[in-house]
C-alpha positions, 0 to 999 in steps of 0.5 A: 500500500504505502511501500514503493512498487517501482525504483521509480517510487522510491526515488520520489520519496526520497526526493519528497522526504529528504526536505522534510528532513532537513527542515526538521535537521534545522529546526533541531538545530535551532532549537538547541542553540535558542536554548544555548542562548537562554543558558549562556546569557545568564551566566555570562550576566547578560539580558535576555531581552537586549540580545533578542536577535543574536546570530548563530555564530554569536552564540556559539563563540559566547559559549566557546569564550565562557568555556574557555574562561571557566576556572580550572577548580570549575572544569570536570576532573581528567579521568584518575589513572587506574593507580589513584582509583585504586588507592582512592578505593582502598582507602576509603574501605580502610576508613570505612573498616576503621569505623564499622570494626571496633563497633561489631568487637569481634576482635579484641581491641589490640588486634583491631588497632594492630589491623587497622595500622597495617591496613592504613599503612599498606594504604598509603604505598599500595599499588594495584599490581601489589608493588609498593610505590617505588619497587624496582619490580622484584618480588615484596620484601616482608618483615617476617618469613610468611607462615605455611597456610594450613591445610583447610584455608583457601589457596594463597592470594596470587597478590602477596602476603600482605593483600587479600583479593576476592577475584 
């Protein structure tokens, strides 16, 4: 019914269509850019009412200006490298732990502090391949000999002594 029957008829739709897309194309375009000037005006302290009829470009090199006079504080932050959310994570569950641990008393209070120490201190030098930051690469130096896991505990983490993962 409504489909073309001939390569003729598709050519006329397409010819029929394709302003009817345009005109819709522009009026997208227009209407983004009128509220462009309704949110940049303000912000720049500016008048609605006096920059009534503002070309399209003066709106967009306004835009452009304000961006690039925004202060660096005020710009979204550079994506953080996988280290920092790393240790971003790690010490925000070390702080979280500090708070929850001592309240549940399920160790004495003097593991809990010796814990927590160990936690804090792994915190702050802690990389995600379980290097310390400023390892040459070589395998972590303990303070003590790790102990043999018995025979009923789960497998040794691939990570280290010191580090506990889940994965």
């Amino acid at each position: 019914m409504g489909l073309p029957r001939r390569a003729g008829d598709a050519a006329e739709l397409r010819k029929t269509l394709k302003p009817l897309l345009e005109k819709r194309r522009r009026a997208r375009i227009n209407e983004s850019l009128s509220q462009l000037k309704g949110l940049i005006l303000p912000l720049l302290g500016r008048e609605n009412s006096r920059y009534s009829k503002l070309e399209k470009a003066d709106i967009l090199e306004m835009t452009v200006r304000f961006l690039q006079e925004l202060p660096a504080s005020s710009r979204p932050a550079a994506a953080p490298t996988p280290s920092d959310s790393y240790r971003d994570g790690y010490s925000a569950c070390v702080a979280s732990l500090a708070c929850v641990l001592p309240a549940c008393r399920v160790l004495e209070p003097a593991v809990t502090v010796r814990l927590l120490e160990h936690l804090r201190r792994r915190a702050a030098g802690t990389t995600p391949d379980c290097r310390r930051a400023g390892d040459s690469g070589g395998p972590p130096s303990p303070a003590r000999p790790p102990t043999p896991p018995p025979a009923s505990s789960p497998p040794a983490p691939l990570c280290g002594p010191g580090l506990w993962r889940p994965w």
